[in-house]
C-alpha positions in Angstrom: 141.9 -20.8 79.1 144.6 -23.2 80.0 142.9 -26.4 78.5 142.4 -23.6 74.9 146.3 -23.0 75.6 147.1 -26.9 75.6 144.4 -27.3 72.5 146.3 -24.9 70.6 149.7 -25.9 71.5 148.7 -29.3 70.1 147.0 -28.2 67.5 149.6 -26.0 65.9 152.4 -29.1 66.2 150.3 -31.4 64.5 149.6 -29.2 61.5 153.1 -28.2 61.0 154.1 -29.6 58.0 158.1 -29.9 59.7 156.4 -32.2 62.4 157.5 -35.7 62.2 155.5 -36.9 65.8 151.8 -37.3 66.7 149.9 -35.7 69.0 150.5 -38.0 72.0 154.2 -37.9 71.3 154.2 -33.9 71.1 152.4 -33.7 74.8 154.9 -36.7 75.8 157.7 -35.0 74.7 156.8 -31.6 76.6 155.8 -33.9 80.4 158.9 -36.2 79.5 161.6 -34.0 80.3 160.3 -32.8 83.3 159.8 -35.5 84.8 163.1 -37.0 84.7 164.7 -33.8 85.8 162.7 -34.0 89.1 166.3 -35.9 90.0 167.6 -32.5 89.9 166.8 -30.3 92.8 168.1 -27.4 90.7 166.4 -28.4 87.6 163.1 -29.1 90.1 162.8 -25.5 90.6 163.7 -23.8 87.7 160.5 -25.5 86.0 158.2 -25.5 88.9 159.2 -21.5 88.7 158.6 -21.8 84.5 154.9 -23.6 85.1 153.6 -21.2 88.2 154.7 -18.1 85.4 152.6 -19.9 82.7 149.4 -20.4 85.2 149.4 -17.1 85.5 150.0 -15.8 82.5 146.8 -17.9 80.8 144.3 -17.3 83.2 141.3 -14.8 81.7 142.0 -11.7 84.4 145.6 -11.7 83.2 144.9 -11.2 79.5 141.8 -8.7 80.4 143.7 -6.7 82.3 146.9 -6.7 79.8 144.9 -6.7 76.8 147.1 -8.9 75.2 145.5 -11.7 72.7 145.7 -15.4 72.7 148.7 -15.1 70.3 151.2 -13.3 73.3 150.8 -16.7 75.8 153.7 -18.5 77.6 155.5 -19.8 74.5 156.5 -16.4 73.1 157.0 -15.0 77.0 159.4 -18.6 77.7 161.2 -17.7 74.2 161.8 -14.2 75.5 163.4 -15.1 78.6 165.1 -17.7 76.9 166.5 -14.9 74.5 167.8 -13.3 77.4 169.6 -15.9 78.7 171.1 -16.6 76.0 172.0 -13.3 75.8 173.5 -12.8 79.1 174.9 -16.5 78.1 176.7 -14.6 75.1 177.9 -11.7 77.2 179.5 -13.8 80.0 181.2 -15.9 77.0 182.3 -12.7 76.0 183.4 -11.3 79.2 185.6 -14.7 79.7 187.3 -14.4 76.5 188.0 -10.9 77.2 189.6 -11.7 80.5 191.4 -14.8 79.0 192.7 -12.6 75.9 194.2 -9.8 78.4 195.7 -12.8 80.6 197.4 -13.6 77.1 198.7 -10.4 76.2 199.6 -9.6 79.9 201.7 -13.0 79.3 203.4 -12.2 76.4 204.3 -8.4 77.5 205.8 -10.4 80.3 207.9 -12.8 78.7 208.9 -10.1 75.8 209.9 -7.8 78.6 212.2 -10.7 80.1 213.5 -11.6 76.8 215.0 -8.0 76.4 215.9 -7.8 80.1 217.7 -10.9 78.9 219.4 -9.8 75.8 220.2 -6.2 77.3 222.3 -8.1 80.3 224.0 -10.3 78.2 225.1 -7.3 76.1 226.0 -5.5 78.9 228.2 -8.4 80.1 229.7 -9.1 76.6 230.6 -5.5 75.9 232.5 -5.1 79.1 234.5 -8.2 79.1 235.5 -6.8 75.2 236.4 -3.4 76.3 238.8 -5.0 78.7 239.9 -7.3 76.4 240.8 -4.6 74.1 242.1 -2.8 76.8 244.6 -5.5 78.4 245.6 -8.2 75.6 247.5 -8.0 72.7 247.8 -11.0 70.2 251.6 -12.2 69.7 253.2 -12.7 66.5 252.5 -16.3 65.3 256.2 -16.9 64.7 256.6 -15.8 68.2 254.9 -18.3 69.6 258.0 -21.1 69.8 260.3 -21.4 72.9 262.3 -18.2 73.5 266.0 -18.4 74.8 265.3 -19.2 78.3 262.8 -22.3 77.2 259.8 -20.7 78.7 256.7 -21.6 76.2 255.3 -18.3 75.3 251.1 -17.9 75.0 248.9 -16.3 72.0 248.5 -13.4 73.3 250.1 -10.8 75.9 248.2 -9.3 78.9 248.7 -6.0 80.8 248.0 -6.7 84.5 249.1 -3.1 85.7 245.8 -2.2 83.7 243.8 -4.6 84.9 244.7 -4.4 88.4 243.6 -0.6 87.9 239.7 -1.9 87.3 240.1 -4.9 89.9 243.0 -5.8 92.4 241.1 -9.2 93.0 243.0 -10.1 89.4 245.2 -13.4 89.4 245.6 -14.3 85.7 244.1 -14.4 82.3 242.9 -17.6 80.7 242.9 -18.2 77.3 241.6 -21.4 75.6 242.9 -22.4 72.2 240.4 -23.8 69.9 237.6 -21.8 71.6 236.3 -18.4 72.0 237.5 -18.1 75.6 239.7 -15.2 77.2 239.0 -13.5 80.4 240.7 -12.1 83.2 240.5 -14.4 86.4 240.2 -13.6 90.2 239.7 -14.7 93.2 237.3 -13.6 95.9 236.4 -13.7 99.8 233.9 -16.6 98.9 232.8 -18.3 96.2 229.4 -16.5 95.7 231.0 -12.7 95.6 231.8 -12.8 91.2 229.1 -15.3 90.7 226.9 -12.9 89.6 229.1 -9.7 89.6 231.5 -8.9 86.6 234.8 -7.9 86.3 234.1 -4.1 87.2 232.2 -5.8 90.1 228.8 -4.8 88.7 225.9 -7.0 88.3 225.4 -9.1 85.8 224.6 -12.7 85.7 227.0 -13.5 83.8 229.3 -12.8 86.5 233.0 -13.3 86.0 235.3 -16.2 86.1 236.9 -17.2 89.5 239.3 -19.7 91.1 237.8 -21.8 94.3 238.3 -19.6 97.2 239.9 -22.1 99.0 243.0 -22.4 96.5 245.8 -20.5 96.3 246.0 -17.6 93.9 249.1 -19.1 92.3 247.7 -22.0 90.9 250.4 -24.0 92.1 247.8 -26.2 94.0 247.6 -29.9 92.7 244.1 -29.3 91.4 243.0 -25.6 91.1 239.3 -25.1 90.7 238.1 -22.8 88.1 234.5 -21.7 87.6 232.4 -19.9 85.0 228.7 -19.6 83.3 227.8 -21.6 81.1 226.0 -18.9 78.9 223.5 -19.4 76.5 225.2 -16.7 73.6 228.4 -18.5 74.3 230.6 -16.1 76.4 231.7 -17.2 79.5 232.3 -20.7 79.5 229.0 -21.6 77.0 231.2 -22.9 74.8 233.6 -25.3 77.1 231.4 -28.4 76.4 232.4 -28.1 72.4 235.2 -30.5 73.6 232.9 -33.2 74.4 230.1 -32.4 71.6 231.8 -30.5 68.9 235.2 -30.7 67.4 237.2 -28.1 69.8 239.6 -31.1 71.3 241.1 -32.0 67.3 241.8 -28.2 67.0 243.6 -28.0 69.7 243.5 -29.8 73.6 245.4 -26.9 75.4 244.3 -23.7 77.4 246.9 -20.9 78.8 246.2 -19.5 82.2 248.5 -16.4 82.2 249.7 -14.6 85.6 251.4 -11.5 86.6 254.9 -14.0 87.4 254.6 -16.3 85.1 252.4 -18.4 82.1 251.0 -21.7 82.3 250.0 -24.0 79.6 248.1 -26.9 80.1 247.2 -30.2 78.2 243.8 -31.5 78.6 243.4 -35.0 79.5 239.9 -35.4 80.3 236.4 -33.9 79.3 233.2 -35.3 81.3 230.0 -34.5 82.9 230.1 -35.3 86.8 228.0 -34.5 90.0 228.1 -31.3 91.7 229.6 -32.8 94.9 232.1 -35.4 93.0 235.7 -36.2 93.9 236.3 -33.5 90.7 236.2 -31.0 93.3 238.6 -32.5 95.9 241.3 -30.1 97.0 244.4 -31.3 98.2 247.3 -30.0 101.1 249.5 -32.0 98.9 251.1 -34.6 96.5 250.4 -38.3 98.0 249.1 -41.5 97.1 245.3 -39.9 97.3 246.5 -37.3 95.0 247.8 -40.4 92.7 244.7 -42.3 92.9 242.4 -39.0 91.9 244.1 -38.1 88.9 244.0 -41.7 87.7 240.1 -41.8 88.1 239.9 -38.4 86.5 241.5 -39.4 83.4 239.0 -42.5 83.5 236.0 -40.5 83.8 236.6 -38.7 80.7 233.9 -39.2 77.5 236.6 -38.3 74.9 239.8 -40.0 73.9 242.6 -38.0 75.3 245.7 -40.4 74.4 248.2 -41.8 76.4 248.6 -38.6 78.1 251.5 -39.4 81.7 250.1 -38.3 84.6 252.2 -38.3 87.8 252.3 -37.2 91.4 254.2 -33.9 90.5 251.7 -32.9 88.0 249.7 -29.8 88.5 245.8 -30.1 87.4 243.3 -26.8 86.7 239.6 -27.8 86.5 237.2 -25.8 84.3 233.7 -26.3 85.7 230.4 -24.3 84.5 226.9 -25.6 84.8 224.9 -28.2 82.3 221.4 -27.0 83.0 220.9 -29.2 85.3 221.4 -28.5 88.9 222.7 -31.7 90.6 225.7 -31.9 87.3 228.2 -29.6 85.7 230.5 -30.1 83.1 234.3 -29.9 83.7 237.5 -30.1 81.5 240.6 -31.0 83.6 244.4 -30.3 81.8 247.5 -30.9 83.8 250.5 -28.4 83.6 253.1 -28.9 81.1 255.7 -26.6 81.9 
């Protein structure tokens, strides 16, 4: 029955009409393959496993006793197990896409959830800092804004630090930069981590609140007074403080205000620049000296934008805005020394 099986199985090739091998190439082509997979322990098996099924499934007893004709022999048994591997082939493609596609929308729920997490905080944040803003500042007059009989250079606006100092004693002035979208109350805390990611109303947020170094005093009388804030993406905080060095802030104007409770500061800036976290920028000093001399000198000669022939002298007192650049190991400061 075997050597009829083999007949047959040559026979049929050779009379297809879609053929394009002889005999001996049809029988070669069927030996061929197994043979070079005898390399293959793996392979070895699967066809030993494939011929021992077709042995049995030729001999005589095994037809008489399934009644089955010459016509149901190991080629259609092989193509129905192949069918079923391709089968289970299709269903454990199937099952892996699945998986990957709920990986996908497990990602994206993920990163849409953040996104509003995102948005929600920096609403929260901006909505406070505008309630107080409404609540404690009042825009001068524009023809106000001269010298008033005692020479004192009045500011913008007007703050209320009764009101402030209601919502948070740790208040020590306002800043307010021209040319830019910035005005916030400023305080100073035990450390500098406390208002780095709490707000005014000392709740949560990252975008925290802006603060003087710990280490200075809350006068700003200091010879260089550290003053730090976000640098947050929708622009609040301090996002927009690098517009002096990429955008046009510095022609429309190169002063900021830091208002207090006793009295109101303006300052000129005389140097814009990118430097390392743990720079000289951040030196604090007991004192005027000769050290204080030499650092101011090197700060106006770090700086990437023209600032003029701006005097600098021993006397001068210098407030640092620093906030971050995105990059951990660099932050971006603007440096303005006191004019009156």
């Amino acid at each position: 029955m075997v050597l009829l099986y083999i007949a047959r199985f040559v026979h049929s090739y050779y009379n297809d009409k879609r053929a394009t091998v002889q005999p001996s190439n049809v029988l070669r082509g069927v030996f061929v393959p197994y043979v070079q997979k005898f390399r293959d322990i793996l392979a070895l098996n699967c066809c030993l496993q494939q011929l021992v099924c077709v042995a049995k499934r030729v001999t005589a007893h095994e037809l008489q006793a399934s009644g089955r004709n010459i016509e149901e022999l190991p080629e259609t048994k092989m193509g129905e197990n192949m069918g079923k591997k391709t089968k289970k082939k299709k269903k454990a493609i199937d099952y892996v896409l699945t998986v990957v596609l709920i990986i996908a929308i497990g990602i994206f729920i993920f990163a849409a959830y953040n996104l509003i997490h995102i948005y929600l905080e920096y609403k929260k944040g901006s909505d406070e800092y505008d309630a107080i803003e409404k609540m404690a500042v009042t825009e001068r007059d524009p023809n106000a804004r001269d010298e008033e009989d005692d020479g004192e250079l009045q500011p913008p606006i007007d703050v209320d630090f009764e009101s402030l100092r209601k919502v948070n004693e740790d208040v020590i002035g306002w800043i307010y930069v021209e040319g830019l979208d910035i005005s916030y109350p400023v305080v100073r805390g035990i450390d500098n981590e406390y208002y780095l990611h709490r707000t005014y109303e000392k709740t949560y947020n990252f975008a925290g609140t802006i603060f003087v170094d710990y280490e200075n005093n809350d006068d700003f009388n200091d010879c260089n007074t550290l003053v730090y804030g976000h640098n947050m993406k929708n622009g609040s905080m301090f996002g927009t403080l690098k517009q002096f060095s990429e955008g046009d802030a510095y022609s429309k104007s190169h002063y900021f205000w830091i208002l207090t409770p006793e009295k109101n500061y303006k300052y000129e800036i005389f140097s814009a620049y990118v430097t390392a976290v743990n720079s000289d920028t951040y030196t604090l000093f007991k004192g005027p000296g000769k050290e204080f001399k030499d650092w101011i000198a090197n700060m106006r000669s770090n700086s990437s934008i023209d600032t003029g022939d701006i005097s600098l002298g021993i006397k001068d007192k210098v407030v640092t805005l620093s906030t971050c650049t995105g990059n951990s190991s660099t932050r971006y400061v603007v440096q303005g020394k006191r004019l009156n």
